[in-house]
DODREN-457676 format. One record per residue: x, y, z negated of N, C-alpha, C in turn. Coordinates in pm, 1 decimal. Each point is the difference from the previous one (the first is absolute). Layout:
N
      neast     nnorth        nup     caeast    canorth       caup      ceast     cnorth        cup
          X          Y          Z          X          Y          Z          X          Y          Z
...
***
This chain:
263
      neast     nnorth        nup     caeast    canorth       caup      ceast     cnorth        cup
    -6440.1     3632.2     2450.5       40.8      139.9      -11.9      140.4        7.5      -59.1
       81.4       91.2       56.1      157.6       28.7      -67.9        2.4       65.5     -107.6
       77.7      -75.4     -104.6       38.4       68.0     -138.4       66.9       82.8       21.1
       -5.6      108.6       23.1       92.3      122.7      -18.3      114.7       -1.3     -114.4
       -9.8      -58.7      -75.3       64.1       33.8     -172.7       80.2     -131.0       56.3
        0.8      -92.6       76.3      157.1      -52.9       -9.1       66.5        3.0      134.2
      173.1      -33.1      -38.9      107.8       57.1       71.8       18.4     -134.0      111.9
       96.3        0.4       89.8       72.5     -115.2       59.8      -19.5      -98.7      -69.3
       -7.9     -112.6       89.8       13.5     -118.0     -126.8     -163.3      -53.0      -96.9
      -76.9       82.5        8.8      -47.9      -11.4     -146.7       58.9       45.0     -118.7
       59.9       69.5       -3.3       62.3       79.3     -142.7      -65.4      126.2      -34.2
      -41.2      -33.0     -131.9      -67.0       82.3      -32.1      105.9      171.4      -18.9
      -82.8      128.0       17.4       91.1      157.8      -46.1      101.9      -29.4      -86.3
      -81.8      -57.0     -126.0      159.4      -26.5     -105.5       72.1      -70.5       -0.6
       19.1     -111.1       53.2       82.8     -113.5       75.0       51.8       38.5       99.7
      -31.1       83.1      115.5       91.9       50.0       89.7       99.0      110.1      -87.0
      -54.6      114.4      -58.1       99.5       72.1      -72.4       74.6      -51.4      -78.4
      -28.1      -90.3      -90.1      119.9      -46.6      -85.8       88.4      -56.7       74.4
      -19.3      -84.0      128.8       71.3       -0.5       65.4      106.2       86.2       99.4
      -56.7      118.6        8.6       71.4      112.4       26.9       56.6       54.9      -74.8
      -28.7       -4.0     -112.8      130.6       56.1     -117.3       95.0     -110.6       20.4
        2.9     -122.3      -50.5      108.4     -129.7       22.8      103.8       41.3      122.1
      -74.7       10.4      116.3       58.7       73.5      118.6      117.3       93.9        5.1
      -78.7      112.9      -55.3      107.3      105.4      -43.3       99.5       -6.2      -70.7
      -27.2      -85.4     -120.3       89.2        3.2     -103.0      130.4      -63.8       52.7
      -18.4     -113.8       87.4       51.9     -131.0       81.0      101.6      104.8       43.2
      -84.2       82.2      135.3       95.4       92.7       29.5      114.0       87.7      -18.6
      -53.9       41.7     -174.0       91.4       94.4      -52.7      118.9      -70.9      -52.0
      -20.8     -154.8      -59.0      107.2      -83.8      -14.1       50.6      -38.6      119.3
      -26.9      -60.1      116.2       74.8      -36.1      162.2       84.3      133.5      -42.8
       -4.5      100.9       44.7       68.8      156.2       61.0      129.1      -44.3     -159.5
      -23.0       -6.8      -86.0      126.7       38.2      -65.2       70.7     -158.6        2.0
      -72.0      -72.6       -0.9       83.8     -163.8      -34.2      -36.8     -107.8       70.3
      -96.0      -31.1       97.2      -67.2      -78.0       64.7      -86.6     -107.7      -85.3
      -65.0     -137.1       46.6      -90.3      -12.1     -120.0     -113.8        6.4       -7.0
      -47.0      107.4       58.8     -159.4       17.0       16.1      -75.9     -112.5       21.3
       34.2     -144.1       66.2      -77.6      -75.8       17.7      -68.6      -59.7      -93.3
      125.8        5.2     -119.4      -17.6      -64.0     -140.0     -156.4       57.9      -39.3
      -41.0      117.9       58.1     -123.6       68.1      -99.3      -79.5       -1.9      101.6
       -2.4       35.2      143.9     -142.0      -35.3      101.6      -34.5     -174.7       21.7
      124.6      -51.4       19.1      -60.3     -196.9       54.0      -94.9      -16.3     -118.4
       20.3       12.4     -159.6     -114.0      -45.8      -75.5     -137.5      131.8       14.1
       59.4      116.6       53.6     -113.4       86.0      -66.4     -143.7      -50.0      128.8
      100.4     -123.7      157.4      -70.6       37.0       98.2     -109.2     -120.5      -66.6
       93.6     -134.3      -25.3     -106.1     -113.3      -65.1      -84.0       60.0      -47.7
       33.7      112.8     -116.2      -94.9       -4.8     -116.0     -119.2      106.3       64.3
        7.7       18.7      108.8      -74.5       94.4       80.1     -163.8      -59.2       42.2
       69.3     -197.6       60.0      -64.8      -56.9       50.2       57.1      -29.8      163.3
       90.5       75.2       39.6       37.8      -63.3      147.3       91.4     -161.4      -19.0
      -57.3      -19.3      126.9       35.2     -147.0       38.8      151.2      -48.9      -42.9
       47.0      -70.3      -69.7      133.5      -19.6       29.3       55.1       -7.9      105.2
      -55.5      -45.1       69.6       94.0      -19.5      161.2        2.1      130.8       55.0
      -59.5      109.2      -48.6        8.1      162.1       57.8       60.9       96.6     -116.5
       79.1      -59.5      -90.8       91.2       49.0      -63.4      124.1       57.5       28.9
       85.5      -59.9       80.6      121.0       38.2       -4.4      -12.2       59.8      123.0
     -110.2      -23.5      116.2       11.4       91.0      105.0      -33.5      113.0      -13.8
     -125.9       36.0     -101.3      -50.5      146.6      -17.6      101.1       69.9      -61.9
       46.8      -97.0     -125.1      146.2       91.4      -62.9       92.4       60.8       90.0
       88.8      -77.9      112.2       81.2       60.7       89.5      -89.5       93.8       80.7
     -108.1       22.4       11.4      -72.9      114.3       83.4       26.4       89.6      -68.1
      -66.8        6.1     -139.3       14.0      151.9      -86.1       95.5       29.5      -32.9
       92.5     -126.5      -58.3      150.6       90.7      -17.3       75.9       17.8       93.3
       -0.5      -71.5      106.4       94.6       41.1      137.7      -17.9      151.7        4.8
     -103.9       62.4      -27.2      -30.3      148.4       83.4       52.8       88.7     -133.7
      -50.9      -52.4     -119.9       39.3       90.1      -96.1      196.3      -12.7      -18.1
       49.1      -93.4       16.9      158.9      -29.0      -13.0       41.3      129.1       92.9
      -69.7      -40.7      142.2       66.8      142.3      137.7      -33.0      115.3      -70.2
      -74.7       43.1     -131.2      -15.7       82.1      -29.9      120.0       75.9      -64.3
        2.7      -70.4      -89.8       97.7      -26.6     -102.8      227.4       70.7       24.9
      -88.5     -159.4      142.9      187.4       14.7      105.7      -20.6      145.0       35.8
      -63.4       70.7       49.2      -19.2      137.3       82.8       25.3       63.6     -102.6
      -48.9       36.2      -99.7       57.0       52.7     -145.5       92.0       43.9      -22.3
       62.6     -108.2       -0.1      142.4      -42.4      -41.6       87.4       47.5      116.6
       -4.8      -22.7      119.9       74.9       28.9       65.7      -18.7      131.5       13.3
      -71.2       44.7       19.3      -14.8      155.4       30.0       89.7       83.4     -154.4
      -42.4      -23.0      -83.4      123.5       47.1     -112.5      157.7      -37.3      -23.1
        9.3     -119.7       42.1      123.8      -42.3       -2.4      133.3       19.7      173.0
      -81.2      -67.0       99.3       38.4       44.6      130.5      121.5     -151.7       22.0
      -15.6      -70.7      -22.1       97.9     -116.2      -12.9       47.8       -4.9      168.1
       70.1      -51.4       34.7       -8.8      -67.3      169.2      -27.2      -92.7        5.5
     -106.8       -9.0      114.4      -86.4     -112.9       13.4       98.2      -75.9      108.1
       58.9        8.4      101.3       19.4      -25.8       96.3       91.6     -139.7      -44.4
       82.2       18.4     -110.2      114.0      -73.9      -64.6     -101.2     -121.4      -79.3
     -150.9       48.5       -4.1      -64.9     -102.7      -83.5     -135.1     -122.0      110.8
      113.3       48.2       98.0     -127.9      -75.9      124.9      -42.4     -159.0      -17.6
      180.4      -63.5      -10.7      -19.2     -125.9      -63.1      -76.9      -87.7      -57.7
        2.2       85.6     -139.4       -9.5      -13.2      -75.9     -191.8       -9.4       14.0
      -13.2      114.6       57.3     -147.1       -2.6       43.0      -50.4     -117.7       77.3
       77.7        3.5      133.1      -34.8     -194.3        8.4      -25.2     -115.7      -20.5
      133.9       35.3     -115.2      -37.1     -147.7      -95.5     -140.4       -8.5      -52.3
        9.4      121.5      -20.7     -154.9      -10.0     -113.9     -110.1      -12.7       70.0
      -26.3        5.4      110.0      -84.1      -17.2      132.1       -4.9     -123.7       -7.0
       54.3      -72.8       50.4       41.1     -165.5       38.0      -36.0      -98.2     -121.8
       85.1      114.9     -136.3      -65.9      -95.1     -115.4     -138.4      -43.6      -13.8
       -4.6      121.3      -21.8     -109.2        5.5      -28.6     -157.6      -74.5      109.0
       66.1        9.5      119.4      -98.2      -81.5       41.8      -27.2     -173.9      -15.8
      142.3      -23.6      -16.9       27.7     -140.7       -4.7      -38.2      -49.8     -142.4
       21.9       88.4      -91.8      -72.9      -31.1     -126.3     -149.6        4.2      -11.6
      -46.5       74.9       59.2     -154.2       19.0       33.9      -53.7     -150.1       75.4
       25.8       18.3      128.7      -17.9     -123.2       63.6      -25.5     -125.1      -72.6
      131.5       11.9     -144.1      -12.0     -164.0      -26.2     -100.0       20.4     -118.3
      -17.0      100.7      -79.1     -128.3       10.1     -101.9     -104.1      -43.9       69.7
      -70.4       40.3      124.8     -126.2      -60.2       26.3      -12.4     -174.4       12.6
      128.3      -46.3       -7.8       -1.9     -180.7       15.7       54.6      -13.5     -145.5
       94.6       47.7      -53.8       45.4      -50.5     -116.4      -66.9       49.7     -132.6
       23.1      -34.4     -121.4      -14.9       28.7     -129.9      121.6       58.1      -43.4
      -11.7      155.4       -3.8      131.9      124.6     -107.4      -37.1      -21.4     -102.3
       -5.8     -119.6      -90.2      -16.7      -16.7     -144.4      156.8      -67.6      -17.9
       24.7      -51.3      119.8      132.9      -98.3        0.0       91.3       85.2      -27.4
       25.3      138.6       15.8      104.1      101.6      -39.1      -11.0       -0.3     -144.9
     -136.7      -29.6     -142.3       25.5       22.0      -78.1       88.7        1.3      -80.6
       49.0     -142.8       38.3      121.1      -33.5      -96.3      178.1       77.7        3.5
      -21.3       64.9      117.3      143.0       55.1       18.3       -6.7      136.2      -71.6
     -154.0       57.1       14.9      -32.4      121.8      -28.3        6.5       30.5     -156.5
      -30.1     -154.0      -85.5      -12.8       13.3     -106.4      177.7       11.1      -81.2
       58.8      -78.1       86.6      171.3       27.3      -41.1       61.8      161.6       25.7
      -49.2       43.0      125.9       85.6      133.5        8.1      -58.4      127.3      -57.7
     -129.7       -4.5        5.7      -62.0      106.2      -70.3       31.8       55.8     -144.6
       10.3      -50.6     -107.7       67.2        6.2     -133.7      125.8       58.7       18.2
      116.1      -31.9       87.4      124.0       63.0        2.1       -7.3      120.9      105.5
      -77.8       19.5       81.6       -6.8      121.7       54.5      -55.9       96.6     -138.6
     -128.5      -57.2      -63.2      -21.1      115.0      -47.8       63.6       47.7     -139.4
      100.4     -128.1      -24.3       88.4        4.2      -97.3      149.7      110.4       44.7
       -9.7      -39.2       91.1      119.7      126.2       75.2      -41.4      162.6       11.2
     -108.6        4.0       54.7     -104.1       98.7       16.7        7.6      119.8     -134.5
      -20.1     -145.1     -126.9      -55.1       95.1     -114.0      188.7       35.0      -67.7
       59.2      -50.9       -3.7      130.2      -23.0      -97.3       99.7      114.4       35.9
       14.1      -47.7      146.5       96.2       93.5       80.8      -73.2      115.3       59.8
       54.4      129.1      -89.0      -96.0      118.6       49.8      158.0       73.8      128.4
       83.3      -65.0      -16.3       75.1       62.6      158.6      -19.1     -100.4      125.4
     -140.1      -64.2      -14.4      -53.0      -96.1      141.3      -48.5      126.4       77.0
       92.4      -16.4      109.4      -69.7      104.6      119.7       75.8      132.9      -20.2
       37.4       41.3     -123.6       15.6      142.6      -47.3       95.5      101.8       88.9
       65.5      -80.5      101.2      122.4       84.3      115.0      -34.0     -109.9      111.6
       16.7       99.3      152.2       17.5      -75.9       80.3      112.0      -32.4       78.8
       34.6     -104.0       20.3       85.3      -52.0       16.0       23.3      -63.0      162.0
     -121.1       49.8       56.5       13.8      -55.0      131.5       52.8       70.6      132.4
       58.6      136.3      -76.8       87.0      100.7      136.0      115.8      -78.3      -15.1
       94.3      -75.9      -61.8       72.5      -78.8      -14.9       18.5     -104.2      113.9
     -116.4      -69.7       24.8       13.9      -91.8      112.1      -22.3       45.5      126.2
       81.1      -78.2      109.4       31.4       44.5      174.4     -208.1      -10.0       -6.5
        9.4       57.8      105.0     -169.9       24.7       91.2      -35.7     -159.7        7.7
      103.7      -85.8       55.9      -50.2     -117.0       59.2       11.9     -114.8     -180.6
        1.1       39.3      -69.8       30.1      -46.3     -123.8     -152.6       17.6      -37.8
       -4.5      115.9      -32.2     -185.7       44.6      -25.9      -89.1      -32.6       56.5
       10.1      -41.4      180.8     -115.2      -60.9       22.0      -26.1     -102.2      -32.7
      159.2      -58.6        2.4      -44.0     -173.1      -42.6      -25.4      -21.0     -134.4
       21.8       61.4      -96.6      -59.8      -19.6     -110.4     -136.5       14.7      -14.0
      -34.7      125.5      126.6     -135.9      -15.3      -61.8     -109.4      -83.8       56.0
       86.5      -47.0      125.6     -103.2     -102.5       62.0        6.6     -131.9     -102.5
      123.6        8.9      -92.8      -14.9     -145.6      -36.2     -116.3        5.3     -149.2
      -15.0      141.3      -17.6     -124.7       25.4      -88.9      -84.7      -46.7        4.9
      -25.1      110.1      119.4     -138.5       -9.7       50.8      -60.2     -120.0       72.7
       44.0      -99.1      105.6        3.1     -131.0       10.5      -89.8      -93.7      -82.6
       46.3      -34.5      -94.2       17.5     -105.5     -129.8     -202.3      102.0      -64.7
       33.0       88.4      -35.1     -122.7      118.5      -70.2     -100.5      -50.4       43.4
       61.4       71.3      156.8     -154.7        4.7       64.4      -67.6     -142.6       52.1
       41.9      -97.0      -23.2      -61.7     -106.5       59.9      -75.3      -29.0     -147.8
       85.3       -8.1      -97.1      -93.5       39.6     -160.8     -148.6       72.8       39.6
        9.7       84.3       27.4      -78.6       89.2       -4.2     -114.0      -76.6       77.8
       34.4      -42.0      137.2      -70.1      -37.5       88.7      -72.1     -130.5      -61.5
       49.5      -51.1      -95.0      -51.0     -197.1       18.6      -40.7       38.7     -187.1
       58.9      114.8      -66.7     -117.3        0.3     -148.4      -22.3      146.7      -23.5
       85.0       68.2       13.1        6.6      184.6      -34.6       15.5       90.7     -120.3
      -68.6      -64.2     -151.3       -3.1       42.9      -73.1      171.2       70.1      -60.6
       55.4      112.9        9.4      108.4       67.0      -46.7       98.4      -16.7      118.7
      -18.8       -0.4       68.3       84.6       18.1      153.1       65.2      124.0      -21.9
      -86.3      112.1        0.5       62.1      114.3       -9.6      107.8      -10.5     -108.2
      -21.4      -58.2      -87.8      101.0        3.9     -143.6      115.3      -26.6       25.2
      -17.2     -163.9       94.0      138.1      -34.6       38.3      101.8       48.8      104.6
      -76.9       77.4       97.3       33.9       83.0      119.2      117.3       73.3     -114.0
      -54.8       88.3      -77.6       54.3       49.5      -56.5      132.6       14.6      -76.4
       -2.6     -100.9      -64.0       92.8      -96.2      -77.5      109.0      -20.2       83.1
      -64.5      -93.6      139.8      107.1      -31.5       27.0      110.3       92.7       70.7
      -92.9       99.2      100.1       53.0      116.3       32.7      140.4       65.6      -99.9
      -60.8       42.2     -121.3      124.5        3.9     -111.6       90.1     -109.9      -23.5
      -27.5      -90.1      -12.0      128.6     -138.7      -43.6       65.8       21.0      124.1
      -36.5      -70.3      131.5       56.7       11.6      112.9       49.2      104.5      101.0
      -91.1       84.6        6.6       16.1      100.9       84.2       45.6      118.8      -86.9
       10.4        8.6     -117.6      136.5      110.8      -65.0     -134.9      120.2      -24.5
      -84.5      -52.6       18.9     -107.2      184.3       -5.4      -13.3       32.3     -156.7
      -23.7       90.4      -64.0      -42.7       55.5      -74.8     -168.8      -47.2      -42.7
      -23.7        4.5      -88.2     -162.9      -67.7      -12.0     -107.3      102.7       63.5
        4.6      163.4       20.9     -108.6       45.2       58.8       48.9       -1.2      155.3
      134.0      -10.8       77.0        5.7      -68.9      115.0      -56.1      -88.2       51.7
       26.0      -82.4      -47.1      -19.0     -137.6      -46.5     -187.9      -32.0       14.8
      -28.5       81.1      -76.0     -173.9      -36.9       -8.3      -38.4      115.3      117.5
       31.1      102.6       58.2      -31.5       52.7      108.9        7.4      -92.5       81.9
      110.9      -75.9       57.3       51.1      -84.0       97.7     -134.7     -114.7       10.6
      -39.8      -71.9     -111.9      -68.4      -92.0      -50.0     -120.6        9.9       88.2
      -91.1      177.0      -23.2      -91.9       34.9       95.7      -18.9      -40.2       77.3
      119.7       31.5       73.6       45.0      -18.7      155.3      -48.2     -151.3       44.3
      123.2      -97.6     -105.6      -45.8     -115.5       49.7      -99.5      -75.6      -12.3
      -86.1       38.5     -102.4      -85.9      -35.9      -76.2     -144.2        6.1       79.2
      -18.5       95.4      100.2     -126.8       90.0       56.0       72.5     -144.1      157.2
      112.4       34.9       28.1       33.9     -125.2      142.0      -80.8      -78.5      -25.1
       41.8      -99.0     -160.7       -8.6     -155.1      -39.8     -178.8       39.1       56.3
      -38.8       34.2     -114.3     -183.7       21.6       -2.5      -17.7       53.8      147.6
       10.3       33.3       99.1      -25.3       33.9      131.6       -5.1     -151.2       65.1
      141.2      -86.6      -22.8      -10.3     -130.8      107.1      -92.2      -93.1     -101.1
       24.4       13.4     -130.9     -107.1     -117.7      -72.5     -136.0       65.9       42.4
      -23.3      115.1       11.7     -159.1       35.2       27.4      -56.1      -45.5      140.1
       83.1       37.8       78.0      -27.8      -77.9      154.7      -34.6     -105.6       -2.9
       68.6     -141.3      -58.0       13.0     -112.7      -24.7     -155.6      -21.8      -96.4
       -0.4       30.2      -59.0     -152.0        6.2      -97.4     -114.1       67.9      108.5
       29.6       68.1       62.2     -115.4      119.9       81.9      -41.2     -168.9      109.7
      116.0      -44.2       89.6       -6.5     -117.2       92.4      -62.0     -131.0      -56.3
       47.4        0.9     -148.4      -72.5     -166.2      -55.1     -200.2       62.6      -57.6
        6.9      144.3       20.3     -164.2      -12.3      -47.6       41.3       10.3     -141.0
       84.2       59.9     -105.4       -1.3      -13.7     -131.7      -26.9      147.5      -24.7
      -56.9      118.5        8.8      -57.1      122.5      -41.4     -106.5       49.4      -22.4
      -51.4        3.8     -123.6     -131.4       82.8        5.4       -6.6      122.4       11.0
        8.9       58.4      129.2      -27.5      131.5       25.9      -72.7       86.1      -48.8
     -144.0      -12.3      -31.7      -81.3       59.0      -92.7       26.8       24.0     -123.5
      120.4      -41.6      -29.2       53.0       22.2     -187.1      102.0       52.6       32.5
       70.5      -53.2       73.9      144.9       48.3       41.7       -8.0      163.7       47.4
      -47.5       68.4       83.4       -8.3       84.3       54.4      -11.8      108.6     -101.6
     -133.0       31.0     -109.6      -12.1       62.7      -58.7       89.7       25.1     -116.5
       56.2     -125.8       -6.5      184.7       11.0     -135.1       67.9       96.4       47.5
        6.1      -42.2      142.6      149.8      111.9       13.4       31.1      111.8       -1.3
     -153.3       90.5      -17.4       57.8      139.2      -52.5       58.3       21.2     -156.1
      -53.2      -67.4      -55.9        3.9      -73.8     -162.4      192.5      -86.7       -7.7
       37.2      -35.7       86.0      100.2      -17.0      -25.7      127.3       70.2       68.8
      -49.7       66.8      110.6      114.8      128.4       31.6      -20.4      107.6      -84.1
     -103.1       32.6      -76.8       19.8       88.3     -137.5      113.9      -19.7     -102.8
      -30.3      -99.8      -24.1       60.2      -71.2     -123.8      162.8      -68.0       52.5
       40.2      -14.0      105.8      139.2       27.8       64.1       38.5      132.9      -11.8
      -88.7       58.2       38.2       43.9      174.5       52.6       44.7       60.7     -165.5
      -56.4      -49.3     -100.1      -24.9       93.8     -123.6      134.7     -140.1      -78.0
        7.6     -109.4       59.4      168.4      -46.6     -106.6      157.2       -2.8       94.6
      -24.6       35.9      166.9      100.5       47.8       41.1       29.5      161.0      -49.2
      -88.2       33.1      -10.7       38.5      142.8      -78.9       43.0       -3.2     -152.9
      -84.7      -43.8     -110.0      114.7      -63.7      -75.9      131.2      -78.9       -1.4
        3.5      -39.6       72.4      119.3      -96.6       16.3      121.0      110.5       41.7
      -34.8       99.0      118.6       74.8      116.4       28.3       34.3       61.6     -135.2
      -86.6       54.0      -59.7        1.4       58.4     -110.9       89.1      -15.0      -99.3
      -22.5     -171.8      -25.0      103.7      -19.7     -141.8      101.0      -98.6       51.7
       -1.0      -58.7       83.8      119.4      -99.7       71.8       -9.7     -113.4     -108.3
      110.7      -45.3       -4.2       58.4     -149.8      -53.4      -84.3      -14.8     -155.6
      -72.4      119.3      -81.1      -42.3       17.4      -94.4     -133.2      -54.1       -4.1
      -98.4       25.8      156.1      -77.4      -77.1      -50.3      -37.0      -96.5       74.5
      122.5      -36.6      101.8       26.2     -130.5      115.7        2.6     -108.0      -66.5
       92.7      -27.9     -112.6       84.1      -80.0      -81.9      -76.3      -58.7      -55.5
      -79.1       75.9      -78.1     -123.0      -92.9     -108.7      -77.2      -39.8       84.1
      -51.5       51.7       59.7     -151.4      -48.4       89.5       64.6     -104.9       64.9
      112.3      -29.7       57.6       61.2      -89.2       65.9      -12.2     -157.3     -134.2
       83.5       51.8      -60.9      -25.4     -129.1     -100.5     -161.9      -49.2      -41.4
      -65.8       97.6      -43.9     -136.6      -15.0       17.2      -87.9     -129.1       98.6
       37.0       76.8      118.1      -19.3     -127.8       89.6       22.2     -106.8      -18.0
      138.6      -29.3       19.9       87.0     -121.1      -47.8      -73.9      -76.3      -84.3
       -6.5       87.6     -144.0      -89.2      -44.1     -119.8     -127.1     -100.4       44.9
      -79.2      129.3       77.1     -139.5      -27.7       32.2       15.7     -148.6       63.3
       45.1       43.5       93.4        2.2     -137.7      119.3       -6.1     -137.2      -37.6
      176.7        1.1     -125.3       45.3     -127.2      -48.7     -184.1      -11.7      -95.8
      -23.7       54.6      -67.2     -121.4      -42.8      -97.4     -113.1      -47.3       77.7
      -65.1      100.8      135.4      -74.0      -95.2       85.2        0.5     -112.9       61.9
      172.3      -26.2       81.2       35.2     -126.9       -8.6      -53.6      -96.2     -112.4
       57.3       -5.2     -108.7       -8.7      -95.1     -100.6     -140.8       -6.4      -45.9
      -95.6       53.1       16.8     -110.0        5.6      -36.5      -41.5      -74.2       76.8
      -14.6       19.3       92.3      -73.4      -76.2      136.9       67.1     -170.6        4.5
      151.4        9.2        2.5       20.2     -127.3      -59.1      -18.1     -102.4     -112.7
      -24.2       70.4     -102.5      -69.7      -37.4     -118.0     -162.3      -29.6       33.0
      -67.9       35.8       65.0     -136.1       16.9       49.5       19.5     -158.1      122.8
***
């Protein structure tokens, strides 16, 4: 006879919800700073799903909640997309090719680079409060901007694709260092590329068999909430509450790194 009282999976009501709060919350951090993975990849372990259906269910739920997020954003801001097509490519391509090689390789091998740059991003992040603060990218020719941002997005999204955790962060980042944006530009733009990357890594995961649909499915209203409710903050207060949450990440990330390496 069927237990009614449990969810997908075998998870019990309160184990699926706490997991739906994690979800949301994930969300409300992705929309202002990216990151979210940092708080669903453990909340999915600690759920009970398979490791090997980790990082595919993740790109399911946040792929849909990120398009949430990008739509947001764009609809308040109105950027031109047409000038950001590139750039969108790259992050296509990355991102698949980074995907591709996660299902054969081990993304633990990024730790060590991750553990050097993370500290000075979020050391920049916290110190310098005019990071992002003007934009600077009406300055450069049209064909200047795309290529900056393909050379962003490129490099990101294959990140994204082969480990993921703070993709959005760096989208971000780099968008400002390189591409001259302003930090809530900048993290609008991120959306954009961010929802591509998770579109070709999700394909790539959907083709190798890495998704648990039955968990996955029911997140994603749970995490286009929780996009929808920190792209609207993020509108709200701009670089005020981009900036911290951004370092935050950074923070977070470098400490999960090192933990896990210490472990």
């Amino acid at each position: 006879m069927r237990d009614n009282r449990r969810v997908p999976l075998g998870l019990s009501p309160a184990a699926f919800a706490a997991l739906g709060a994690c979800v949301f919350f994930a969300g409300v951090v992705d929309a202002l700073a990216g990151g979210g993975g940092l708080i669903t990849l453990p909340a999915y372990l600690a759920a009970g799903l398979p490791p090997a259906l980790v990082l595919g269910t993740n790109k399911l739920v946040s792929s849909i909640g990120t398009a949430a997020s990008a739509a947001r954003y764009q609809r308040a801001l109105r950027f031109p997309l047409r000038s950001f097509l590139p750039a969108l490519a790259a992050a296509l391509a990355g991102a698949w090719l980074g995907a591709s090689l996660a299902v054969r390789a081990d993304p633990r091998r990024l730790r060590p680079m991750l553990l050097c740059a993370l500290p000075v991003l979020a050391w920049t992040l916290l110190t310098r409060r005019d990071f992002g603060a003007e934009d600077g990218s009406h300055r450069l020719s049209p064909s200047a901007r795309r290529r900056r941002g393909a050379l962003v997005a490129g490099p990101v999204a294959f990140y994204d694709g082969f480990f993921g955790p703070g993709a959005g962060t760096f989208y971000a980042l780099g968008l400002v260092r390189i591409g001259r944006h302003d930090l809530l530009g900048a993290t609008a733009r991120a959306k954009l590329l961010n929802s591509a990357s998770n579109a070709a890594a999700l394909a790539a995961f959907v083709a190798s068999g890495r998704v648990a649909w039955r968990v996955g499915l029911p997140m994603v209203a749970m995490s286009v909430a929780g996009n929808w409710t920190g792209s609207h903050l993020g509108l709200r207060r701009g670089a005020r509450a981009i900036r911290p949450a951004a370092a935050l990440v950074c923070a977070g990330l470098f400490a999960k790194l090192l933990l896990d390496a210490w472990r």
